[in-house]
LUMKE-510350 format. One record per residue (C-alpha): y, z, x; residue number from 1; residue in three letters. Coordinates in steps of 0.5 Angstrom, whole numbers, plus 500, padded with zeros to 3 digits. Example, Ala and Ser with C-alpha at 12.3 -4.5 7.8 and 13.67 -1.06 7.14 Angstrom:
BEGIN
+-----+-----+-----+-----+-----+
!  c2 !  c3 !  c1 !   k !   r !
+-----+-----+-----+-----+-----+
! 491 ! 516 ! 525 !   1 ! ALA !
! 498 ! 514 ! 527 !   2 ! SER !
+-----+-----+-----+-----+-----+
This chain:
BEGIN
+-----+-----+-----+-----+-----+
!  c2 !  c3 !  c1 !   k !   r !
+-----+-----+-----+-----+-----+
! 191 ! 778 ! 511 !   1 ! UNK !
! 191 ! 778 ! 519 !   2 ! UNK !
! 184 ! 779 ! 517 !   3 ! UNK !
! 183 ! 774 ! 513 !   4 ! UNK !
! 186 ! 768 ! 518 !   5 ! UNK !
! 182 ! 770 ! 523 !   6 ! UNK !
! 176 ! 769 ! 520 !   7 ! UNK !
! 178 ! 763 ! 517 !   8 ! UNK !
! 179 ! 759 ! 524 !   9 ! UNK !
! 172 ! 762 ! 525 !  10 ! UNK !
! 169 ! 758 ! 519 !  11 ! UNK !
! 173 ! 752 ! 521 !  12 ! UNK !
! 171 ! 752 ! 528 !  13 ! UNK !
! 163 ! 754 ! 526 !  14 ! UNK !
! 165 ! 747 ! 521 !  15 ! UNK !
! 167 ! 743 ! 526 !  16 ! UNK !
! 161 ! 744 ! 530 !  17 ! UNK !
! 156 ! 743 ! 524 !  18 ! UNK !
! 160 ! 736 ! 522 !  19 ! UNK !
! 158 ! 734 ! 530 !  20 ! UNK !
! 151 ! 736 ! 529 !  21 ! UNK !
! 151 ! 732 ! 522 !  22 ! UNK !
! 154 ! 725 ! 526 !  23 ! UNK !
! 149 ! 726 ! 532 !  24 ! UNK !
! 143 ! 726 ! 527 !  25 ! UNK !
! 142 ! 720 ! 525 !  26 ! UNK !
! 137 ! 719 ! 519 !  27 ! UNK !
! 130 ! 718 ! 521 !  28 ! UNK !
! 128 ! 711 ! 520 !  29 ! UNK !
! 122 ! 713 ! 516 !  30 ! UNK !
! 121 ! 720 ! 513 !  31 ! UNK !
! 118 ! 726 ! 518 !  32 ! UNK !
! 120 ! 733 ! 515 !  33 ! UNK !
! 127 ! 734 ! 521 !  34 ! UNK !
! 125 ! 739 ! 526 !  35 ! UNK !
! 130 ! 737 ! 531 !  36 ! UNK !
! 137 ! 739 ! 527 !  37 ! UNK !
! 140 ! 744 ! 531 !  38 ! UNK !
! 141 ! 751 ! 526 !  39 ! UNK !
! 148 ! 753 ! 524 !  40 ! UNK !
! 151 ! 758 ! 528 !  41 ! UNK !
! 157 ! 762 ! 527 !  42 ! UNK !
! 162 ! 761 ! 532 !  43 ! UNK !
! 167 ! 767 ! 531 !  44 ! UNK !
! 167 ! 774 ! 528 !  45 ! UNK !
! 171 ! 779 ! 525 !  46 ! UNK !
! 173 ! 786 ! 529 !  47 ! UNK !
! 170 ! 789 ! 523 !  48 ! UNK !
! 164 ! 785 ! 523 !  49 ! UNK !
! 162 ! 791 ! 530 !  50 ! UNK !
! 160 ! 797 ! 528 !  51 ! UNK !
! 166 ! 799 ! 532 !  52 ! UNK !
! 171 ! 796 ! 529 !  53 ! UNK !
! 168 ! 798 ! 521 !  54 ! UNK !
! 173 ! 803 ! 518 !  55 ! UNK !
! 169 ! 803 ! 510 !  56 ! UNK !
! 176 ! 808 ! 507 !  57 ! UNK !
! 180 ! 803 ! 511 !  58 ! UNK !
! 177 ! 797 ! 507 !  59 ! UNK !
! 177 ! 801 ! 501 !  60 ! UNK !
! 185 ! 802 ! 502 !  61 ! UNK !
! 186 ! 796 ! 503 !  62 ! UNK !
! 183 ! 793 ! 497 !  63 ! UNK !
! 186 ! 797 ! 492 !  64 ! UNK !
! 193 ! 794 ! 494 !  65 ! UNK !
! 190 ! 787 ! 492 !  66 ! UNK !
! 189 ! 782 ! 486 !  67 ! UNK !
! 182 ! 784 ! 482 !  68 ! UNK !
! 176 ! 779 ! 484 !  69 ! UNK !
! 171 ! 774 ! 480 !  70 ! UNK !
! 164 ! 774 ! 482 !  71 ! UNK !
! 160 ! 769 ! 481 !  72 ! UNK !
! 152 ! 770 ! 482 !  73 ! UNK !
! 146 ! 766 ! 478 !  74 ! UNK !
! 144 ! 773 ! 475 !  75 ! UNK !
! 147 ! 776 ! 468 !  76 ! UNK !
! 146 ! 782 ! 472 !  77 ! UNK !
! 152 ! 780 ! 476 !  78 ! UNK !
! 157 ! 783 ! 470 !  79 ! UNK !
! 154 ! 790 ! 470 !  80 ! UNK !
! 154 ! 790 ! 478 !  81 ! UNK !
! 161 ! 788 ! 478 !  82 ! UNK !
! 163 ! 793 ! 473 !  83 ! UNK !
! 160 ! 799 ! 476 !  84 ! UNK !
! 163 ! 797 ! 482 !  85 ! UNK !
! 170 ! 797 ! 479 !  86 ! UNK !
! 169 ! 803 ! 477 !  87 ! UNK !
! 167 ! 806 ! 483 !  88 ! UNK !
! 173 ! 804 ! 487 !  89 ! UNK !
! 178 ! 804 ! 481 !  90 ! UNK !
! 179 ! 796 ! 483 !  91 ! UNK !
! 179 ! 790 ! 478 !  92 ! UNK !
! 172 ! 785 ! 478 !  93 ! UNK !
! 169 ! 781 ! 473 !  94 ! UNK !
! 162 ! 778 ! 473 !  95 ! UNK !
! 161 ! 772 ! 472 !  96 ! UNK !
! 154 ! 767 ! 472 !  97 ! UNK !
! 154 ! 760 ! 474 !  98 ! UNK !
! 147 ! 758 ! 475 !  99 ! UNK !
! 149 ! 750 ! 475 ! 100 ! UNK !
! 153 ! 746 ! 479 ! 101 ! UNK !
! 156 ! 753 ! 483 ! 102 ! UNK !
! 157 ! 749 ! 489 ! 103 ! UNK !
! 160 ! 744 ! 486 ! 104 ! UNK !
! 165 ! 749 ! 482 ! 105 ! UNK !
! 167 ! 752 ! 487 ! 106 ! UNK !
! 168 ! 746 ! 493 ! 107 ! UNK !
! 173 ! 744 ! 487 ! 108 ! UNK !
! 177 ! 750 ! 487 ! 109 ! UNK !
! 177 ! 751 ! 494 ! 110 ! UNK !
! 180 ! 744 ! 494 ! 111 ! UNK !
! 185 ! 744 ! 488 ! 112 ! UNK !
! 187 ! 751 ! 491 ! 113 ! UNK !
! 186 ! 754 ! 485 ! 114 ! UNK !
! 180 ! 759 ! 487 ! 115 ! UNK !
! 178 ! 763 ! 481 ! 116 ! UNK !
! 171 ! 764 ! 485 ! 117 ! UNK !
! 173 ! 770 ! 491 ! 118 ! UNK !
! 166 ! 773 ! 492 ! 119 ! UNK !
! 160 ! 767 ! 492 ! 120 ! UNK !
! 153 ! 769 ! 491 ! 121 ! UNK !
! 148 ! 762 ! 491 ! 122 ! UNK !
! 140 ! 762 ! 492 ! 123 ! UNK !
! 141 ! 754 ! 494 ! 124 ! UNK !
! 142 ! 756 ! 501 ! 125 ! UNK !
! 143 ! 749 ! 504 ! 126 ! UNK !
! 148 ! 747 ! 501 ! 127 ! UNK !
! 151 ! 752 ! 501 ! 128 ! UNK !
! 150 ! 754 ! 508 ! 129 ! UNK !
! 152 ! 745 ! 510 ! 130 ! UNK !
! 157 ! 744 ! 505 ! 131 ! UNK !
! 160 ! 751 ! 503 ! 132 ! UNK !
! 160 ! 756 ! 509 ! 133 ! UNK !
! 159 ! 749 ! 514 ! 134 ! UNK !
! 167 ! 746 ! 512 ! 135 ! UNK !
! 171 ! 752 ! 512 ! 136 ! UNK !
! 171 ! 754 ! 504 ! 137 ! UNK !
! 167 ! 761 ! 504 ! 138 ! UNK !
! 167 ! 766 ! 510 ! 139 ! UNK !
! 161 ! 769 ! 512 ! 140 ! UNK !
! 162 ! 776 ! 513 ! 141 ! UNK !
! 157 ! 781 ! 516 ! 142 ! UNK !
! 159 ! 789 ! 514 ! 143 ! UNK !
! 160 ! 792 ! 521 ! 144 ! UNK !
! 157 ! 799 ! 519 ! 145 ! UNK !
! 150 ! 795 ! 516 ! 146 ! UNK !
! 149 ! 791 ! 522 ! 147 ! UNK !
! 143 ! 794 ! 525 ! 148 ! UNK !
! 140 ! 794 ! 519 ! 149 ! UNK !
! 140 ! 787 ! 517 ! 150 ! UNK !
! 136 ! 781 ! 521 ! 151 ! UNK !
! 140 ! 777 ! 526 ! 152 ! UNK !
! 137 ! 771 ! 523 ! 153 ! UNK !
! 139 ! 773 ! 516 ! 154 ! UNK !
! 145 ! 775 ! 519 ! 155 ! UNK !
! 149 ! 767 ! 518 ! 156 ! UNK !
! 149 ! 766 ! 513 ! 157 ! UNK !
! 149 ! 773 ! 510 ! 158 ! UNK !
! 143 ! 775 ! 506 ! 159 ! UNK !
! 143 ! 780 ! 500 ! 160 ! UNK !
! 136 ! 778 ! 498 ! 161 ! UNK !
! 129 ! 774 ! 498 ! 162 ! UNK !
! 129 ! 773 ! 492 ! 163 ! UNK !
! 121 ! 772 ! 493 ! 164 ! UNK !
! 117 ! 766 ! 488 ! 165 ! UNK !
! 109 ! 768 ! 488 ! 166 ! UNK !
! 103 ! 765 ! 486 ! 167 ! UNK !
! 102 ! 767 ! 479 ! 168 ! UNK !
! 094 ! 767 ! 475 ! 169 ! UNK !
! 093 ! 770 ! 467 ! 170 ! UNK !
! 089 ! 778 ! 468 ! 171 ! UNK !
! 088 ! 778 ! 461 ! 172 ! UNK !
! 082 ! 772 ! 462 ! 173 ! UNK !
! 081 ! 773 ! 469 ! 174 ! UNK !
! 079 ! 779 ! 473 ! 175 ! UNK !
! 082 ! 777 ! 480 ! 176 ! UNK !
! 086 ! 771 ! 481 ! 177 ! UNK !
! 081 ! 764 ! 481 ! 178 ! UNK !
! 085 ! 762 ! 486 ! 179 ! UNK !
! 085 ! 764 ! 493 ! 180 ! UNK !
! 086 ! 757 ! 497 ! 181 ! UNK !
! 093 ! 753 ! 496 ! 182 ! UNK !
! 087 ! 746 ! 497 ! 183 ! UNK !
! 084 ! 749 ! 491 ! 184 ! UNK !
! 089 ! 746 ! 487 ! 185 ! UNK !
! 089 ! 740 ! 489 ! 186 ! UNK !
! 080 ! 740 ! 487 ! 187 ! UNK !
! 079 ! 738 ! 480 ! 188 ! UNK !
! 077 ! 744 ! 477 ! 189 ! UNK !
! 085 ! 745 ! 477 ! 190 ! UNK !
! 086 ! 738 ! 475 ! 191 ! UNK !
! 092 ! 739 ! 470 ! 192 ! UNK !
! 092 ! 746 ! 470 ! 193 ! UNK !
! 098 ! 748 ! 474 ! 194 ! UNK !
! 103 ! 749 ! 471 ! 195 ! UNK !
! 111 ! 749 ! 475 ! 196 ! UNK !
! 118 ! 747 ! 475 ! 197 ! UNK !
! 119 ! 740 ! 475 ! 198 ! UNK !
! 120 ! 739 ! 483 ! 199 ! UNK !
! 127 ! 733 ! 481 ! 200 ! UNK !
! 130 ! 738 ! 478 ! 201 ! UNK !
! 128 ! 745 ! 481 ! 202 ! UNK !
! 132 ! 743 ! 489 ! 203 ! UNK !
! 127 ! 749 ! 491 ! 204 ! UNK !
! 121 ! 746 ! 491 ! 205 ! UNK !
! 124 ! 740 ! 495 ! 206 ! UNK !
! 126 ! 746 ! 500 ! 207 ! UNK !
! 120 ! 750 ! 500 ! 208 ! UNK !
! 116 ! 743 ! 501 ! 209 ! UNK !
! 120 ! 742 ! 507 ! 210 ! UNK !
! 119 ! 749 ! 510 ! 211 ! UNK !
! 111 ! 749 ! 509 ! 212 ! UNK !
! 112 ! 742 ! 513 ! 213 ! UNK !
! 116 ! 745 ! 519 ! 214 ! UNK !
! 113 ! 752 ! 520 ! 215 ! UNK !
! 106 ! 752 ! 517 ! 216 ! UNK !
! 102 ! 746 ! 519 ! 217 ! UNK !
! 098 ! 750 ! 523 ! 218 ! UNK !
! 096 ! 755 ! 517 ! 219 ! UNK !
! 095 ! 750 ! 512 ! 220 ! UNK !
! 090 ! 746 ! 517 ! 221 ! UNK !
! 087 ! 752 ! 518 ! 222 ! UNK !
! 087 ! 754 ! 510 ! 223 ! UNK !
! 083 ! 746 ! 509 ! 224 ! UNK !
! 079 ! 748 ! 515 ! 225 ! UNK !
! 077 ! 755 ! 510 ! 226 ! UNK !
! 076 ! 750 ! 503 ! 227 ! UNK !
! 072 ! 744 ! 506 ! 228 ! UNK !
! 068 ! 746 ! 511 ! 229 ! UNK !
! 072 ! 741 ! 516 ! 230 ! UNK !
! 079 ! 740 ! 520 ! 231 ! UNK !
! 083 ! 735 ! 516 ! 232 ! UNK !
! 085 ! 729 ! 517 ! 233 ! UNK !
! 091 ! 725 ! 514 ! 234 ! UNK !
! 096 ! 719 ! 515 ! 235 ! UNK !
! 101 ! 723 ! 514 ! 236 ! UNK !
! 106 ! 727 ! 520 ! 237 ! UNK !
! 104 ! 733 ! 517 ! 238 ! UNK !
! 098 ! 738 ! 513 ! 239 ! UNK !
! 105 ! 739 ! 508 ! 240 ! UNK !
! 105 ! 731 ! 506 ! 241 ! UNK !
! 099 ! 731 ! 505 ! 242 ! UNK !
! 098 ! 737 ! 501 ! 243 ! UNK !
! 104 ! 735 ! 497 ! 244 ! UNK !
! 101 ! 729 ! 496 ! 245 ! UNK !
! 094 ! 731 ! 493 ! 246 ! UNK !
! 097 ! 736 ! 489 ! 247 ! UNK !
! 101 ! 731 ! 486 ! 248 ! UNK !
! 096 ! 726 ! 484 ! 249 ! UNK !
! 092 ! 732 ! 481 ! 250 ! UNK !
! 097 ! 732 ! 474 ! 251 ! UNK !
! 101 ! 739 ! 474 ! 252 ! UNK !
! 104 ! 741 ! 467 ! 253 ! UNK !
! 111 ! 740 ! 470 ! 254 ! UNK !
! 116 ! 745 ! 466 ! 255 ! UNK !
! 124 ! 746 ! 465 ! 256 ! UNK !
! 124 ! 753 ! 469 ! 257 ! UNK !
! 121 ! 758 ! 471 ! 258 ! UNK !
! 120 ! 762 ! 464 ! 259 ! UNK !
! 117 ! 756 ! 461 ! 260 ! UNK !
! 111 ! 757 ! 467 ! 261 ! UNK !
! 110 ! 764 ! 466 ! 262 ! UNK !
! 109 ! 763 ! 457 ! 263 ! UNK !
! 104 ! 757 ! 460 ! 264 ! UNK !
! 100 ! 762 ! 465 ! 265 ! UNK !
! 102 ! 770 ! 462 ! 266 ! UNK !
! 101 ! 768 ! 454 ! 267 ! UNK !
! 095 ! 772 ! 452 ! 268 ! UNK !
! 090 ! 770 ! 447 ! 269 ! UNK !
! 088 ! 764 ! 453 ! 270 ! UNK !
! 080 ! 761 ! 455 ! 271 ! UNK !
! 084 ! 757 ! 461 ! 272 ! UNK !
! 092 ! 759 ! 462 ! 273 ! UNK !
! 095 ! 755 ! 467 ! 274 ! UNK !
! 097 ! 758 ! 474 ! 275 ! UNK !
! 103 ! 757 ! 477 ! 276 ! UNK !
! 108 ! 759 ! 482 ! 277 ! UNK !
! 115 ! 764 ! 478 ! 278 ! UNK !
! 120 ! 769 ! 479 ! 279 ! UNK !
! 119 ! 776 ! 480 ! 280 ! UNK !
! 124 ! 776 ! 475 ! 281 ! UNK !
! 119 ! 774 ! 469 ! 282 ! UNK !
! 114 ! 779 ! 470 ! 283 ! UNK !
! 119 ! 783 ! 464 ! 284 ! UNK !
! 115 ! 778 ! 461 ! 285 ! UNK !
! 110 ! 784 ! 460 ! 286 ! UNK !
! 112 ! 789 ! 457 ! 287 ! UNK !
! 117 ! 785 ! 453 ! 288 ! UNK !
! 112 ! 779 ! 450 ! 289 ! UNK !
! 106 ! 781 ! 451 ! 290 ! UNK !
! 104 ! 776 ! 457 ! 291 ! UNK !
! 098 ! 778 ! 462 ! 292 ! UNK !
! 101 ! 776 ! 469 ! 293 ! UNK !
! 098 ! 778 ! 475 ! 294 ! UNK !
! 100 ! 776 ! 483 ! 295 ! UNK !
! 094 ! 773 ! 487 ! 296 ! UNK !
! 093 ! 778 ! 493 ! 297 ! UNK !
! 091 ! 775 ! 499 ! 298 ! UNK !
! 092 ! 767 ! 497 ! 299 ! UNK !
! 092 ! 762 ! 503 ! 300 ! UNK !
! 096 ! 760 ! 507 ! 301 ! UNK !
! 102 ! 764 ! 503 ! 302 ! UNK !
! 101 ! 769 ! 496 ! 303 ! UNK !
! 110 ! 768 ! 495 ! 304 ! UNK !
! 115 ! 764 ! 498 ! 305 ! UNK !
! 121 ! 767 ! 500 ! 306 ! UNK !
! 128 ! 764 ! 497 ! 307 ! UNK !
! 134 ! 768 ! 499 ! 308 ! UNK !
! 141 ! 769 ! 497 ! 309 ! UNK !
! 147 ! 768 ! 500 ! 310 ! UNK !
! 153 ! 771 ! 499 ! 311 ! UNK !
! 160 ! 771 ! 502 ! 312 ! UNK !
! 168 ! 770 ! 500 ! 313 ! UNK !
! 172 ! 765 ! 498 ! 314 ! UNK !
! 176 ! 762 ! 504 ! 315 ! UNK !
! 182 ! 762 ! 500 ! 316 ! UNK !
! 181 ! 768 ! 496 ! 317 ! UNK !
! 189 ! 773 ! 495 ! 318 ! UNK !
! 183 ! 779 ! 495 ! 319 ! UNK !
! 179 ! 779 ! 502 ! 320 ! UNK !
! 178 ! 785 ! 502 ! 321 ! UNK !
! 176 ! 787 ! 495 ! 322 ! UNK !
! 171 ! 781 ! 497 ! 323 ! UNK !
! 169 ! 784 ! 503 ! 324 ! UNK !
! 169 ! 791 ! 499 ! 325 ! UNK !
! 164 ! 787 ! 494 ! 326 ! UNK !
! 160 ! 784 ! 500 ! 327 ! UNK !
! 158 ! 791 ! 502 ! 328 ! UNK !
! 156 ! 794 ! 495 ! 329 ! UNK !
! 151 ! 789 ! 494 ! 330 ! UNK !
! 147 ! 791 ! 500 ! 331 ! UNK !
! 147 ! 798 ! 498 ! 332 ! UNK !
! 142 ! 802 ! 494 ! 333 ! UNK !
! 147 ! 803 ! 489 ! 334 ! UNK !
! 150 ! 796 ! 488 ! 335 ! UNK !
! 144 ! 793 ! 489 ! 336 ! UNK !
! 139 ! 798 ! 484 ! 337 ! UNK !
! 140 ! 793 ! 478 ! 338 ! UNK !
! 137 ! 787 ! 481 ! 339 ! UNK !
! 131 ! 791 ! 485 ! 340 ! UNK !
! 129 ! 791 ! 477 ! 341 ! UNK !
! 127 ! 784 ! 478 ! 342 ! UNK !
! 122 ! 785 ! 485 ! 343 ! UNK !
! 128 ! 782 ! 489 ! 344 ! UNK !
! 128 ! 786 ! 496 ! 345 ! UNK !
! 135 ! 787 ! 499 ! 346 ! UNK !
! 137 ! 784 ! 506 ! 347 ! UNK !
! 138 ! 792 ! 508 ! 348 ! UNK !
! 132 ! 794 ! 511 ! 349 ! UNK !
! 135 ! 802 ! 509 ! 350 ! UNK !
! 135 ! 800 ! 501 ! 351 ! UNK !
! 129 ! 801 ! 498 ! 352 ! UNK !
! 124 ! 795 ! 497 ! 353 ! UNK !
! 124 ! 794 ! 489 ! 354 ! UNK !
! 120 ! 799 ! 484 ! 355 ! UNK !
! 118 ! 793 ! 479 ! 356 ! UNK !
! 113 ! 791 ! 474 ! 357 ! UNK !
! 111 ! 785 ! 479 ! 358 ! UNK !
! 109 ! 790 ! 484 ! 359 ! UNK !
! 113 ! 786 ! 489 ! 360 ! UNK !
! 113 ! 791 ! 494 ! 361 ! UNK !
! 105 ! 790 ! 496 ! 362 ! UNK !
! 106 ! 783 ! 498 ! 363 ! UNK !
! 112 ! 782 ! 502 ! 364 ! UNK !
! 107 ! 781 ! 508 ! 365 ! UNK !
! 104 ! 775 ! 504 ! 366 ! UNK !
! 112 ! 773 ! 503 ! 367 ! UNK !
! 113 ! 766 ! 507 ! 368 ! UNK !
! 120 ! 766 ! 511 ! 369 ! UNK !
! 125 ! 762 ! 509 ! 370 ! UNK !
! 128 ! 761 ! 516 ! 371 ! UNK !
! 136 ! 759 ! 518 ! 372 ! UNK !
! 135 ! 755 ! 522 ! 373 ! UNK !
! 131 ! 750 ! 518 ! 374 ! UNK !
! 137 ! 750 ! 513 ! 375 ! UNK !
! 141 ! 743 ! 517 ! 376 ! UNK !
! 133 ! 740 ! 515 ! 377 ! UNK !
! 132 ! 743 ! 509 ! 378 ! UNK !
! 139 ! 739 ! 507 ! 379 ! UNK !
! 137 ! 733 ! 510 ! 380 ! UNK !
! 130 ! 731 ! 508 ! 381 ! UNK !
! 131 ! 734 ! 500 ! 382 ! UNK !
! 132 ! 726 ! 497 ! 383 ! UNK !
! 127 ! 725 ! 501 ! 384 ! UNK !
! 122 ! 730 ! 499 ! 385 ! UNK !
! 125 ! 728 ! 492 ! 386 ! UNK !
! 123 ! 721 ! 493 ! 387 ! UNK !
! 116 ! 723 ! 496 ! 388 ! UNK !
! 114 ! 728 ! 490 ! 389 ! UNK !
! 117 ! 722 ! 485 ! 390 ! UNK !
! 112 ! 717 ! 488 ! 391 ! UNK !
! 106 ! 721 ! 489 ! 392 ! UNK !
! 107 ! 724 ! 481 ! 393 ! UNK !
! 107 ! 717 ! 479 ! 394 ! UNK !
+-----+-----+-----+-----+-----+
């Protein structure tokens, strides 16, 4: 349990550094995407964080004299992973999905003292960076023997995988992707012909928005320059608002989730199927509905947008080791294998990238980074880019 304190205290240090980050920043007095939020940063570690300090059969050892553990992930698959996990080590762990309210649930729990949740896996990144690792109530840990095989920036919080969001055309009617150029959705030709979930309902629309406002305003003025023949000119602090803003005006089919977007797009028999961006996840579709769902190689400024997953343990937990134990087989091969099914590239470099039927793994370096550093501003601006979606759909 030593452990275990010693990295709490570091999560309470690395909270009350992100409270004074929050209190120094005002809100801005007229919406402009936040570059100025200073990123997170860890402030302490514990010794089994350095390769040196790692012992994989001492951790084993310890989690075997601990209660069994819950993990809560988005993915079903989280009940076999926990399963095979439990059989691996001869240790109790039980799989459970919470795909909404998750930070919620587990803010509750750590506040009544009565943690069920030891072992936290979440895509909604800035909140769960802000309002989860950011005030003490889960513990960013980093597997020692794994920490040169993981990118210092997916490091804090601790990445286990991109979980990439692409681009998506119909191959049964079209023989490549008509689209090339994110502009192009903004023309008429694609008027009412991009399908996507409702940005108000979908907090990752609202992210991705902001990221393309501070770090791609140079890419997408370059990609406008590509379509139009001319440099753009906008009212708008960036070339994002402006996109966002005309992309809007255009009347995409807004749906509940990403599975409605892919029977819009995939569905066969279709003259003119929708677009839209999807999950890798539901190009199961294929083989298992019959849709024709094809990524588009080579579309600007970006084909996919990366969304990580994040995964740490319960500050409160009576398992840290089981949890940490847990940490450290998902970013293996073998207990991360189920998920790389769904095109979900893992965080370590030495697990393979995924062998899936979206052929994820020929796109990566057309993936847009999800940066950590941009997580205070992501968090900050997300009703604003609500607000500004809101009224540019109208």
């Amino acid at each position: 349990m030593h452990g275990n304190k010693f990295c709490v205290r570091g999560v309470m240090l690395a909270g009350a550094a992100l409270a004074l980050v929050l209190a120094g920043c005002a809100p801005p007095s007229s919406f402009n995407s936040d570059a100025t939020s200073p990123p997170l940063v860890q402030k302490s570690a514990q010794p089994d964080e350095d390769p040196a300090g790692f012992d994989l059969d001492a951790l084993i050892a310890a989690a075997r004299t601990e209660p069994g553990i819950t993990v809560y992930d988005q993915t079903t698959k989280v009940v076999a992973t926990a399963e095979a996990f439990a059989a691996k080590y001869g240790l109790e762990a039980t799989g459970v999905k919470v795909e909404l309210g998750a930070i919620d649930k587990v803010l509750k729990e750590n506040q009544s003292g009565n943690v069920i949740g030891d072992v936290i896996i979440n895509e909604d990144l800035p909140a769960y960076a802000v309002e989860l690792l950011g005030q003490g109530v889960l513990v960013n840990w980093v597997p020692g023997d794994m920490k040169d095989s993981i990118k210092p920036e997916d490091q804090y919080p601790l990445i286990v995988h991109y979980g990439p969001m692409g681009w998506v055309y119909n191959n049964q009617t079209y023989s490549s992707c008509p689209v090339s150029n994110i502009w192009q959705l903004t023309d008429e030709q694609f008027k009412g012909r991009v399908a996507m979930a409702d940005p108000l309902s979908n907090a990752k629309y609202s992210y991705w928005f902001n990221t393309m406002a501070l770090n791609d305003d140079a890419a997408l003025r370059s990609a406008y320059r590509e379509h139009y023949g001319s440099d753009l000119t906008t009212d708008h602090p960036d070339a994002a608002h402006e996109w966002v803003e005309r992309f809007a005006h255009n009347n995409p089919k807004l749906t509940r989730n990403d599975e409605e977007v892919s029977e819009a797009v995939g569905a066969p028999g279709q003259q003119e199927p929708s677009f839209g961006p999807i999950s890798m996840a539901k190009f199961r579709n294929n083989a298992q509905k019959g849709y024709h769902l094809a990524l588009c190689d080579g579309m600007k400024p970006w084909a996919l947008q990366s969304f990580p997953s994040a995964i740490a343990y319960a500050a409160k937990t009576d398992s840290p080791n089981a949890a940490k134990l847990y940490i450290h087989y998902m970013l293996t091969e073998e207990g991360f294998g189920i998920q790389l099914a769904d095109g979900k590239p893992s965080a370590n470099s030495q697990v393979p990238a995924p062998d899936d039927p979206s052929n994820v793994k020929l796109y990566l370096d057309q993936m847009a980074p999800f940066p950590s550093t941009d997580l205070v501003s992501d968090y900050r601006t997300k009703s604003e880019w609500e607000d500004f979606w809101r009224s540019s759909y109208s």
